[in-house]
C-alpha positions as CSV (number, residue, x, y, z in Angstrom):
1,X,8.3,-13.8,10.5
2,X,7.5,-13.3,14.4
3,X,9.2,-10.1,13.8
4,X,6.8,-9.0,10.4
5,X,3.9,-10.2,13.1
6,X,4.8,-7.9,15.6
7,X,5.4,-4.7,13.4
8,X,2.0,-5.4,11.8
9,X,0.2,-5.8,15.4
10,X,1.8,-2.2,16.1
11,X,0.8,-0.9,13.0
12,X,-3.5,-2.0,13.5
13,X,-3.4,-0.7,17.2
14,X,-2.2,2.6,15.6
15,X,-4.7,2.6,13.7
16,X,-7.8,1.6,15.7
17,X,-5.8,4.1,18.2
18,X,-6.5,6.9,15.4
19,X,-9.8,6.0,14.6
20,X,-10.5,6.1,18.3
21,X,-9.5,9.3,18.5
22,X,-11.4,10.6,15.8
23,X,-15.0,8.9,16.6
24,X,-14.5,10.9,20.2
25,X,-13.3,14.1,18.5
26,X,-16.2,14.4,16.4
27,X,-18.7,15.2,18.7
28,X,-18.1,18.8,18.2
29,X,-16.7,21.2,21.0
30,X,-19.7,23.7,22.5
31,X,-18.3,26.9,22.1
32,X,-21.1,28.8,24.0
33,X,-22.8,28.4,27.4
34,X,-26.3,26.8,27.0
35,X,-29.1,29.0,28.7
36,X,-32.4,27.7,30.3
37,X,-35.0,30.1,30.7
38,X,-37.8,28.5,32.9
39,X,-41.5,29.3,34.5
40,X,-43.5,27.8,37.0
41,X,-46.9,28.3,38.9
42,X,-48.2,30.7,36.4
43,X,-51.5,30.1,37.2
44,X,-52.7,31.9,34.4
45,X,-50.7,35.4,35.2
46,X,-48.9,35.5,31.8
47,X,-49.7,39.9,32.3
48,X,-48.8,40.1,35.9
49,X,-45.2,41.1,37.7
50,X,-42.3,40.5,34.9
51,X,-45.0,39.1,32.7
52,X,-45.0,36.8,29.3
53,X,-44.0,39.9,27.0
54,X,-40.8,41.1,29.0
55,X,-39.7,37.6,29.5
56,X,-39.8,37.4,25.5
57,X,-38.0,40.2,24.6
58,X,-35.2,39.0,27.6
59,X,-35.1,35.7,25.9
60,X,-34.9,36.9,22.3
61,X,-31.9,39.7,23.7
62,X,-30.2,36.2,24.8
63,X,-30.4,34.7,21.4
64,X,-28.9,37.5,19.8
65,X,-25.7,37.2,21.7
66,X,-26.0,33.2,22.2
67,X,-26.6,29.8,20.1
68,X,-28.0,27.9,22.7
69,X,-31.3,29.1,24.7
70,X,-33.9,27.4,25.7
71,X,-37.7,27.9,27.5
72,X,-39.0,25.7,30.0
73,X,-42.1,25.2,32.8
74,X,-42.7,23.3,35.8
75,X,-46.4,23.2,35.9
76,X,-49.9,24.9,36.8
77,X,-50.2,27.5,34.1
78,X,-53.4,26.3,32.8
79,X,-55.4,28.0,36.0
80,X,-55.9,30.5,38.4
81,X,-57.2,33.5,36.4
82,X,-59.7,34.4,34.6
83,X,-57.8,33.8,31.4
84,X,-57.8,30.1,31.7
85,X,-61.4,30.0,33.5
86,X,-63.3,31.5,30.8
87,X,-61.7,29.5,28.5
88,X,-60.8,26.5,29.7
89,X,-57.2,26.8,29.3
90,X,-57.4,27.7,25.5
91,X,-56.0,31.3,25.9
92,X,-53.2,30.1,27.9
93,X,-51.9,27.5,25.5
94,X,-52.0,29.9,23.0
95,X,-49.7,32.9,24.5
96,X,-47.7,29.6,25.8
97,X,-47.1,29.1,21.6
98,X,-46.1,32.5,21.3
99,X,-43.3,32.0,23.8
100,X,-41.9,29.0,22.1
101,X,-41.7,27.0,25.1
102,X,-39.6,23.7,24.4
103,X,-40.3,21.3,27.6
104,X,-43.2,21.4,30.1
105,X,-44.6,19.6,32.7
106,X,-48.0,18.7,34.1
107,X,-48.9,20.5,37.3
108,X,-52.1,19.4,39.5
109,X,-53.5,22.4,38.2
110,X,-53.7,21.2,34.5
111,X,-56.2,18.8,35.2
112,X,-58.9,21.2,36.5
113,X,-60.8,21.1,33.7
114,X,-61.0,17.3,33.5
115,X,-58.8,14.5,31.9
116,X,-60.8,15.0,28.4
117,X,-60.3,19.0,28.4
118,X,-56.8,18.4,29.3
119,X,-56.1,15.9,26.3
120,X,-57.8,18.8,24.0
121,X,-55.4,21.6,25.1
122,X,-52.4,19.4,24.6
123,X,-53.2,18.8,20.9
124,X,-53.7,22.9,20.7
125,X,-49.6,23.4,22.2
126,X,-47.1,23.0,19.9
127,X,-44.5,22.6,22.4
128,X,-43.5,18.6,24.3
129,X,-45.2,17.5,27.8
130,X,-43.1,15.4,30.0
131,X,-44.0,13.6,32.9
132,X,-42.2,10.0,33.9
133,X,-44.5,9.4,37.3
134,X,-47.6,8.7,35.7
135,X,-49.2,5.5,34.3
136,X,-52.4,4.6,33.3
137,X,-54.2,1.0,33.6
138,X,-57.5,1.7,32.3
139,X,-59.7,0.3,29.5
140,X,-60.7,4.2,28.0
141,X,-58.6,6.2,26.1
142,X,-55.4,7.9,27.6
143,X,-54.8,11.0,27.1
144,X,-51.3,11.4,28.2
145,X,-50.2,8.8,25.3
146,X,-48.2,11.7,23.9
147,X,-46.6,12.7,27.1
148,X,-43.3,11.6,27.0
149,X,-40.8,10.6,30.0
150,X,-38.2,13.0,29.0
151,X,-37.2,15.5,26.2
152,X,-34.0,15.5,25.1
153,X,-33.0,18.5,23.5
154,X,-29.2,19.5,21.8
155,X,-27.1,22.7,22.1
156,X,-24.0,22.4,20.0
157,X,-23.3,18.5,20.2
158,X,-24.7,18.9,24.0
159,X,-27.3,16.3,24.8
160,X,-29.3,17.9,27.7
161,X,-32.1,15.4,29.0
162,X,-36.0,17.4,30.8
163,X,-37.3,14.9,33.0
164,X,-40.7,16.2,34.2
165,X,-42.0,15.4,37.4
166,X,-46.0,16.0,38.5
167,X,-46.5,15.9,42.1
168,X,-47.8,12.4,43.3
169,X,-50.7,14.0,45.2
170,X,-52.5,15.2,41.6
171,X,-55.2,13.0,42.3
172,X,-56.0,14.7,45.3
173,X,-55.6,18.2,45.2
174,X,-56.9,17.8,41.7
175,X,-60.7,16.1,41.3
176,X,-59.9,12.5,41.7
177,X,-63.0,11.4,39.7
178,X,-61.3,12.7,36.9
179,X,-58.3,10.1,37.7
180,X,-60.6,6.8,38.0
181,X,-62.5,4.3,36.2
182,X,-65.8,2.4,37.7
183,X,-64.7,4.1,41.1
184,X,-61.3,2.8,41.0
185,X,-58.0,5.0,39.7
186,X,-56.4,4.3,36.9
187,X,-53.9,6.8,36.5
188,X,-51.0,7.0,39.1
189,X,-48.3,9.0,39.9
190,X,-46.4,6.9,41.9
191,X,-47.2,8.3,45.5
192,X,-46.1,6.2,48.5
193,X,-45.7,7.6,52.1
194,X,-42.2,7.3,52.0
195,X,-41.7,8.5,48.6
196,X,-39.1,5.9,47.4
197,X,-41.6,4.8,44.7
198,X,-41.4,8.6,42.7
199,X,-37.7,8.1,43.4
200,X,-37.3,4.8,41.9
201,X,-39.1,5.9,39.4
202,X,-37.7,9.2,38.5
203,X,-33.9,7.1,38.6
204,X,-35.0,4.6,36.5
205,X,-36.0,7.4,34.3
206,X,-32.7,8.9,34.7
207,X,-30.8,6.5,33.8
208,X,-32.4,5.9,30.4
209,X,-31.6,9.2,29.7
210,X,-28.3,8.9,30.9
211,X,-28.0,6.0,28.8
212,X,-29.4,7.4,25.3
213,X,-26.5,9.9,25.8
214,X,-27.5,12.9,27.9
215,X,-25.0,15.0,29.4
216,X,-26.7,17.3,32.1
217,X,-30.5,15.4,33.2
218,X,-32.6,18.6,34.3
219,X,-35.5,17.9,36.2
220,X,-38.5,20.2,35.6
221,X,-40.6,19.4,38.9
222,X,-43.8,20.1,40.0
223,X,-43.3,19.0,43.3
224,X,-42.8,21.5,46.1
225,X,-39.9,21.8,48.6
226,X,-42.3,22.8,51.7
227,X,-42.7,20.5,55.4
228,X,-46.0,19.7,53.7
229,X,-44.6,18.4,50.6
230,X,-42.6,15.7,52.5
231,X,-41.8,12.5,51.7
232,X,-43.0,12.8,48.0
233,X,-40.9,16.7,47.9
234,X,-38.2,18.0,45.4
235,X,-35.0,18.3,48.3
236,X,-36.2,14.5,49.4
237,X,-35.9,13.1,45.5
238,X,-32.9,14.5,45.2
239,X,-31.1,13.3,48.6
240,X,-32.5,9.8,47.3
241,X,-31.5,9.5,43.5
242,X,-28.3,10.1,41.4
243,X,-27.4,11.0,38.3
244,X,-29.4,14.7,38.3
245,X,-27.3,17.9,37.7
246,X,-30.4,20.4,38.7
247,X,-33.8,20.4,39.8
248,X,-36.2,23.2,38.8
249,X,-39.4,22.9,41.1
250,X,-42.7,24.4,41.7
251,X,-46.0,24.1,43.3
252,X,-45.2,25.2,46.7
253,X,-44.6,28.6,45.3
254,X,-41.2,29.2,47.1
255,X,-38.5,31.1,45.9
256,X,-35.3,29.7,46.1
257,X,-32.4,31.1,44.2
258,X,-30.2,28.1,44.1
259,X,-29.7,26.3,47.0
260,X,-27.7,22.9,46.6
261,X,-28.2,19.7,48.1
262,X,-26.1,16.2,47.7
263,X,-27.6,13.5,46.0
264,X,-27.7,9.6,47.1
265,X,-23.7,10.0,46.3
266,X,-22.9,12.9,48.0
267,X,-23.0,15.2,45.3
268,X,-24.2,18.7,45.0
269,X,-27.7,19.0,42.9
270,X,-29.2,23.1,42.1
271,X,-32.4,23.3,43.3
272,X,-34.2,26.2,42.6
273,X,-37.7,27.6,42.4
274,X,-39.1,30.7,40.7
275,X,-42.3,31.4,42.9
276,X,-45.8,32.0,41.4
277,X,-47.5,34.8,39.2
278,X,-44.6,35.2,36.7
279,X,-43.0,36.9,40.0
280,X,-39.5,36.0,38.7
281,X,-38.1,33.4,35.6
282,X,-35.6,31.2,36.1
283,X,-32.1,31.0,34.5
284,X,-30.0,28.3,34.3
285,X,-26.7,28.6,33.1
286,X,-24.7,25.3,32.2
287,X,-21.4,26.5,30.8
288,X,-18.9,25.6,28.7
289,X,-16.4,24.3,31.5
290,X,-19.3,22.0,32.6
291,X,-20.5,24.5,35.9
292,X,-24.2,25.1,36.3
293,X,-25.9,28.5,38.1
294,X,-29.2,29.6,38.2
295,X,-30.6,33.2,38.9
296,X,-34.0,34.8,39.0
297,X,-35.3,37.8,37.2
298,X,-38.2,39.9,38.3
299,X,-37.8,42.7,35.8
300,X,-37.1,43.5,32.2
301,X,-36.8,47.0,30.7
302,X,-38.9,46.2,27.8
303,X,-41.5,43.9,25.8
304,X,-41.7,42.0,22.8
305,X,-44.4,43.9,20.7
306,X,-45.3,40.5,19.6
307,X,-46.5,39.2,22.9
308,X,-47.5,42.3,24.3
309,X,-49.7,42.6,21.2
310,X,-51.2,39.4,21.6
311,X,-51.9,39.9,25.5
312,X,-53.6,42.9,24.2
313,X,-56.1,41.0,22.4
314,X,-56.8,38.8,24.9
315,X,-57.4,40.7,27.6
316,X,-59.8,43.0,25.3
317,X,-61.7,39.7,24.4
318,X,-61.8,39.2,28.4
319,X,-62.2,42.3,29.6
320,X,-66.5,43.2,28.3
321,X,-67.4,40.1,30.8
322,X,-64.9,40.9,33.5
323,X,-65.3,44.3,34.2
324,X,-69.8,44.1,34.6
325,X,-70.0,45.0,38.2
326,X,-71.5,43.4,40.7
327,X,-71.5,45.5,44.1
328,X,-69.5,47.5,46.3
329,X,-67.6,46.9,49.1
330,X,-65.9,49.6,51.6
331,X,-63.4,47.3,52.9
332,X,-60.9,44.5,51.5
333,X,-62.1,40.4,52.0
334,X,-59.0,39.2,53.2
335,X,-57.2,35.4,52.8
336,X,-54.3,36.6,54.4
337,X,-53.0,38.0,57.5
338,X,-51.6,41.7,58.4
339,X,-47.7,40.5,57.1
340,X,-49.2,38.9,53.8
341,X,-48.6,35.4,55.3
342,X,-51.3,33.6,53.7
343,X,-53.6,31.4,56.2
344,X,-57.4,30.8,53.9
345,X,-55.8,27.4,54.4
346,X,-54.9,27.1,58.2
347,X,-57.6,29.8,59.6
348,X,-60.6,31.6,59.4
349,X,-60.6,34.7,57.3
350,X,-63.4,37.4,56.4
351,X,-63.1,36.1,53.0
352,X,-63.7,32.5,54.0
353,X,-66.9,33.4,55.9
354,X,-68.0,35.4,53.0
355,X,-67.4,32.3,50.7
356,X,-68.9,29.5,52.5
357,X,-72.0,32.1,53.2
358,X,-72.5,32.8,50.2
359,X,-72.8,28.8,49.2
360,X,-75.2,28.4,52.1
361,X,-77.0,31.2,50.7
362,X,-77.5,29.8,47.5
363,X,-77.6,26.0,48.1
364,X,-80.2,27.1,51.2
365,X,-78.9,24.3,53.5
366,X,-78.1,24.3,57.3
367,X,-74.3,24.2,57.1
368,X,-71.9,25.0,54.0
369,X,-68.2,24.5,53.3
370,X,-65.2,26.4,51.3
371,X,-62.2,24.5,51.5
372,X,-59.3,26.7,51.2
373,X,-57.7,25.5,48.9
374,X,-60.3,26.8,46.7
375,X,-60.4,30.8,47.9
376,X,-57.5,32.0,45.8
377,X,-57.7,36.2,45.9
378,X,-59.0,38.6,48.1
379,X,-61.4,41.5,46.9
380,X,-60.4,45.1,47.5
381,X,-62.3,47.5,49.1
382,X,-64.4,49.3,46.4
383,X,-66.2,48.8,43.1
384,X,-66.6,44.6,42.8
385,X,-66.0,43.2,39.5
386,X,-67.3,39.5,37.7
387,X,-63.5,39.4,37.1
388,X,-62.9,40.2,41.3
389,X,-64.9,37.3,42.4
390,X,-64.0,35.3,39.7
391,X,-60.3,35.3,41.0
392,X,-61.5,34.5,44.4
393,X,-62.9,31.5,42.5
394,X,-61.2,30.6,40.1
395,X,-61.5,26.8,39.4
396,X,-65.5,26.9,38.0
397,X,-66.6,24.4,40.4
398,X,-69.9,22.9,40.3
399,X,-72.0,23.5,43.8
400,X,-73.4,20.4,45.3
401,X,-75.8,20.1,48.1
402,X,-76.6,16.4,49.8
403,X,-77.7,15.1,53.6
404,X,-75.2,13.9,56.1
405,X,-75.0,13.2,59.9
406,X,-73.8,15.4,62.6
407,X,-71.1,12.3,62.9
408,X,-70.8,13.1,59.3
409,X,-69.7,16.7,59.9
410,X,-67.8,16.2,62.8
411,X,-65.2,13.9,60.2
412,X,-65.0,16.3,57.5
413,X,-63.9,18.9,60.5
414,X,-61.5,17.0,61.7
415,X,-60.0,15.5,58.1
416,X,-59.7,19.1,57.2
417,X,-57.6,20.6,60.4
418,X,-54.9,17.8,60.3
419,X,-52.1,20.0,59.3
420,X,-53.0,22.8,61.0
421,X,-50.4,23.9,63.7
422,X,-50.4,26.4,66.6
423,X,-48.5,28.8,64.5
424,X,-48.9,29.8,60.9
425,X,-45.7,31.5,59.7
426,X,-42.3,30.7,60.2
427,X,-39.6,32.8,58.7
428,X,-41.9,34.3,56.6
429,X,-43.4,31.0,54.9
430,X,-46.7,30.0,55.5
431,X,-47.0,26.5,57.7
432,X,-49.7,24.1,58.6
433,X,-51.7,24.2,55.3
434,X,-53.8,22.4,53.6
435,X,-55.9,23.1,50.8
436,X,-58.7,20.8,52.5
437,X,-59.2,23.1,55.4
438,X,-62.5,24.1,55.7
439,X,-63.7,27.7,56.0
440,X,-67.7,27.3,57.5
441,X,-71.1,28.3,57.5
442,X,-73.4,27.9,59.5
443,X,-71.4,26.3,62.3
444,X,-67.9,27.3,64.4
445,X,-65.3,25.0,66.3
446,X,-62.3,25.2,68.1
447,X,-59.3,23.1,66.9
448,X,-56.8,21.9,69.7
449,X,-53.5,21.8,67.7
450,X,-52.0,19.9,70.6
451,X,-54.1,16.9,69.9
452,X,-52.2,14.9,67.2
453,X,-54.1,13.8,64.2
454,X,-55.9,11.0,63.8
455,X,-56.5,11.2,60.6
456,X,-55.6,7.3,58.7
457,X,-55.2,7.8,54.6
458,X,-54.9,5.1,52.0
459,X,-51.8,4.4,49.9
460,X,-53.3,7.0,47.3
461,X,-53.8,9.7,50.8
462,X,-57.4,9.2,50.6
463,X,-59.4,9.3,54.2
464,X,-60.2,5.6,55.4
465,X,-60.8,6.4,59.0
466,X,-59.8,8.4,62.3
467,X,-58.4,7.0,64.8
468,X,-57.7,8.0,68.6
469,X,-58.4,11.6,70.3
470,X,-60.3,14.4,67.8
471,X,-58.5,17.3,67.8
472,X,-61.8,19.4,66.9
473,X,-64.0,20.1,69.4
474,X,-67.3,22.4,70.7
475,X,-68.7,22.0,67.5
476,X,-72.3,24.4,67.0
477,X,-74.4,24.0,64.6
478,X,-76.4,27.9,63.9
479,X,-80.2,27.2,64.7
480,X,-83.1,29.4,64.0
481,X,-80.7,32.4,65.1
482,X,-78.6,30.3,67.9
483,X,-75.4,28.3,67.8
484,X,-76.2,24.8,69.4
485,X,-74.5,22.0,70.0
486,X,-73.9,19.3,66.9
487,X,-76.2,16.0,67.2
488,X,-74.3,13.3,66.2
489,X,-77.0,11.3,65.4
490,X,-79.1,13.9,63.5
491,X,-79.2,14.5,60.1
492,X,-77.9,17.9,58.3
493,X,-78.8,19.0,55.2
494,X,-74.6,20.3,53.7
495,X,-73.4,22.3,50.7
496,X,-69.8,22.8,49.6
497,X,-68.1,22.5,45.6
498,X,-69.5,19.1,44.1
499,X,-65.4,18.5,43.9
500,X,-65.3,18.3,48.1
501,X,-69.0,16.5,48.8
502,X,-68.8,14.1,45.4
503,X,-65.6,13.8,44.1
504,X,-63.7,13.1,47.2
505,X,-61.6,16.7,46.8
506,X,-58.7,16.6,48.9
507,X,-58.8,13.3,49.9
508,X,-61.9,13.8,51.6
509,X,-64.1,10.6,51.3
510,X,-66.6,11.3,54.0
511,X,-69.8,12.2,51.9
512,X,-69.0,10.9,48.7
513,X,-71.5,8.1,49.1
514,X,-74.1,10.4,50.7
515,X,-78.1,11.0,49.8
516,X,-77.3,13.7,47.3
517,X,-79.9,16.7,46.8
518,X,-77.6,18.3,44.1
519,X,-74.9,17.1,42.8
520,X,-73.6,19.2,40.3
521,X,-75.5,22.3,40.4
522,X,-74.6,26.0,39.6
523,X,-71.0,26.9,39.4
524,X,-69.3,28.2,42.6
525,X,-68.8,31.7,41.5
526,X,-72.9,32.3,40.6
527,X,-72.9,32.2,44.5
528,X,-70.7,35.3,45.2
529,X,-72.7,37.2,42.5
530,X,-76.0,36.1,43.9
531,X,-75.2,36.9,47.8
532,X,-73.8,40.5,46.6
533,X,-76.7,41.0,44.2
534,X,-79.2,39.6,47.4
535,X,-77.2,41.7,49.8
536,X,-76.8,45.0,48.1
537,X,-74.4,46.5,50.3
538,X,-71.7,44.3,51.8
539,X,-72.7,44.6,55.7
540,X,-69.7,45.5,58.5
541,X,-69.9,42.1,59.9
542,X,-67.7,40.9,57.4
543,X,-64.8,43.6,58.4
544,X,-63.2,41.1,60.5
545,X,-63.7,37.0,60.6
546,X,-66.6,36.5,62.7
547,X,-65.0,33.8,65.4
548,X,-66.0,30.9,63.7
549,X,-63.2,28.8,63.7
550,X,-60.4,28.6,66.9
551,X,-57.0,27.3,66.9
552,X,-55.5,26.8,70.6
């Protein structure tokens, strides 16, 4: 009998041993590599460098050779051209439907046209938004319901998990009124100054993917790998998580082919990062034998007819408003310097001065500001376009105009020059920006870059205070003709975008409880028209920056 017992205990093992074997062979074998075509930083150029239409034939080429292709993007197409300024985003979304994108995420960008615009447009897309770093805790509705922490998508019985991740700055270098309730904020994005809150949060994230059966975890991140971007940057979340096979990142418009960095275990993660203005796409390659490589392309040799078709249409729609002129101008406004390094955001440029001019112009007050952030284009020597200026601005910000102290001033100065450094390149990259740096009117100081910042933020990097030594200094105010020294105690009549004085732009907090004369007035761009239409020919003083604004 113990014998019988023993034969039959063999005889069940061999057959839970068989069934075993089955249930794990019949997840079917991938028989082709899985390719991951993928955008970022857009900013409305779907026409410019390799463009939506050549991108669309390359991807529909792929799928005639292989089963499993795919279309991603890592944030901030909604803005930056005239395409999505004019409309609000609406043309965008729709070319963005014509590429059959499968995953995106939520750049800072896609918020420019508030929380309620941005709910609208996401309706309108027929592709899936993921973000896993944002909650909300307000009493309204929430718009990002429907934004999910990942997408998991299937190639051939592969199970490949998109994480999105938005920058935890989007508050900031968005509109942060857009991200609060009663004057507090109810959406965050789990920013902390080290960063281990996005990280703890994008691994817990992980995990559940990892756990509902994913086999490669792609992060589509809209996070940055610059100095500036530190803690909260793409290279830091991946030194501090595990679990991620490749990170593709934008918003600090880099280019990076494919570097690799280990992960809290000391494995090797892909990062890599397509640049901005369709520039290059992104390819990543998982293969069969479980390898992953990325690569860029920057050209095509031809179009889909499709897309280029409905481009077409668009840009005709566009194109009756954009091409009205508005002046001429025998040499270029400038944001960059004589290598293309760009420094609007860590100098003073002739387009700058043009800018914040042309605000003081129109708001009439003593002093105005541009932050720099906010000048996005230069404008060519020649015939001057609604379209020209509209690229210089871009976002469609309402002007604002309200009273502040020469104390007043003297903070917003120094908030805005506390990353710039002595230098502004270094191996080619910009350094020392910030979109908060504040191109003048009306006034010129030097900053002394050897003075560390004093600048104090909050935990959501919001200006509570400045501490120690000032870095800016010699601060004149322009008076009946003459640059004189700034009163502290006096009061200044100040005009900037509503989104700097009101709406605490940046992180800059200084005025946005100040005695307001305007607060959301005409629209930024109606003061470039107005200056050139008041100016009719562009003088030479604005050849070169006028000495405004020193850096020792």
């Amino acid at each position: 009998m113990k014998k019988v017992m023993q034969l039959m205990i063999v005889f069940l093992l061999v057959i839970l041993s068989a069934c075993s074997t089955n249930e794990q062979s019949s997840k079917p074998e991938r028989q082709d590599d899985i390719y991951i075509f993928y955008t970022s930083d857009v900013h409305c150029g779907v026409d410019d460098n390799l463009g939506f239409a050549k991108l669309k034939a390359l991807i529909n080429d792929t799928k005639k050779e292989h089963a499993n292709v795919g279309l991603v993007d890592l944030g901030d197409y909604l803005q930056g051209g005239t395409i999505g300024s004019l409309t609000q985003g609406s043309f965008v979304i729709d070319l963005m439907n014509a590429m059959d994108y499968d995953a995106v995420t939520l750049g800072n960008h896609e918020f420019d046209y508030g929380t309620e615009r941005l709910g609208e447009l996401m309706k309108q897309a027929n592709f899936g938004f993921t973000v896993c770093n944002i909650t909300y805790s307000g009493e309204k509705e929430n718009i990002l319901t429907d934004v999910k922490p990942y997408i998991m998508k299937e190639y051939e019985g592969t199970k490949v998990a998109f994480v999105g991740v938005s920058t935890p700055e989007t508050p900031q270098s968005s509109t942060p009124t857009y991200f609060m309730e009663n004057n507090e904020f109810v959406y965050d994005f789990c920013y902390s100054a080290d960063g281990k809150k996005l990280a703890e949060q994008v691994q817990k994230t992980v995990d559940e993917a990892r756990n509902e059966g994913a086999d490669y975890v792609i992060l589509l991140a809209h996070l940055g790998s610059a100095q500036e971007n530190q803690p909260n940057d793409s290279i830091s979340l991946i030194h501090n998580t595990r679990g991620i096979d490749a990170v593709l990142d934008g918003h600090s418009h880099s280019v990076i082919i494919g570097d690799r960095y280990p992960n809290a275990d000391g494995e090797d993660v892909i990062l890599s990062s397509v640049g901005t203005k369709m520039a290059n796409a992104g390819e990543l390659i998982i293969s069969k034998d479980g390898t992953l490589d990325t690569l860029l392309v920057s050209e095509y040799d031809h179009e889909d007819e499709t897309l280029r078709a409905a481009i077409d249409k668009v840009n005709a729609d566009l194109n009756e408003i954009l091409s009205q002129p508005i002046g001429t101008i025998d040499f270029d406004l400038t944001i960059a310097d004589e290598n293309g390094i760009r420094i609007v955001r860590t100098r003073e440029t002739n387009a700058g001065d043009f800018a914040a001019d042309a605000i003081r112009h129109l708001m009439k007050t003593d002093v105005a500001f541009a932050n720099g952030g906010g000048v996005r284009h230069a404008v060519s020597a020649g015939t001057v376009t609604y379209g020209n200026l509209l690229d210089v601005f871009p976002f469609s910000n309402s002007l604002g105009a309200c009273k502040g102290t020469g104390q007043q001033i003297l903070d917003l100065l120094e908030f805005g020059s506390k990353e710039t450094q002595a230098i502004t390149s270094l191996d080619d990259n910009a350094v020392g920006e910030f979109g908060g740096f504040l191109q003048v009117s009306g006034l010129k100081y030097t900053i002394d870059t050897s003075v560390e910042s004093g600048v104090v933020l909050d935990e959501n990097n919001m200006l509570v205070g400045i501490e120690g030594d000032r870095r800016v200094r010699d601060v004149m105010i322009l008076e009946d003709g003459e640059y004189v020294p700034i009163d502290p105690e006096k009061e200044y009549t100040i005009a900037s975008s509503s989104y700097i004085l009101f709406d605490s732009g940046d992180g800059n907090t200084v005025l946005k409880d100040s005695e307001r004369i305007v607060e959301y007035g005409p629209v930024d761009i109606e003061a470039l028209i107005q200056y050139f239409n008041d100016l009719g020919t562009i003088p030479d003083s604005y050849k070169a920056p006028e000495g405004r604004i020193t850096v020792k």
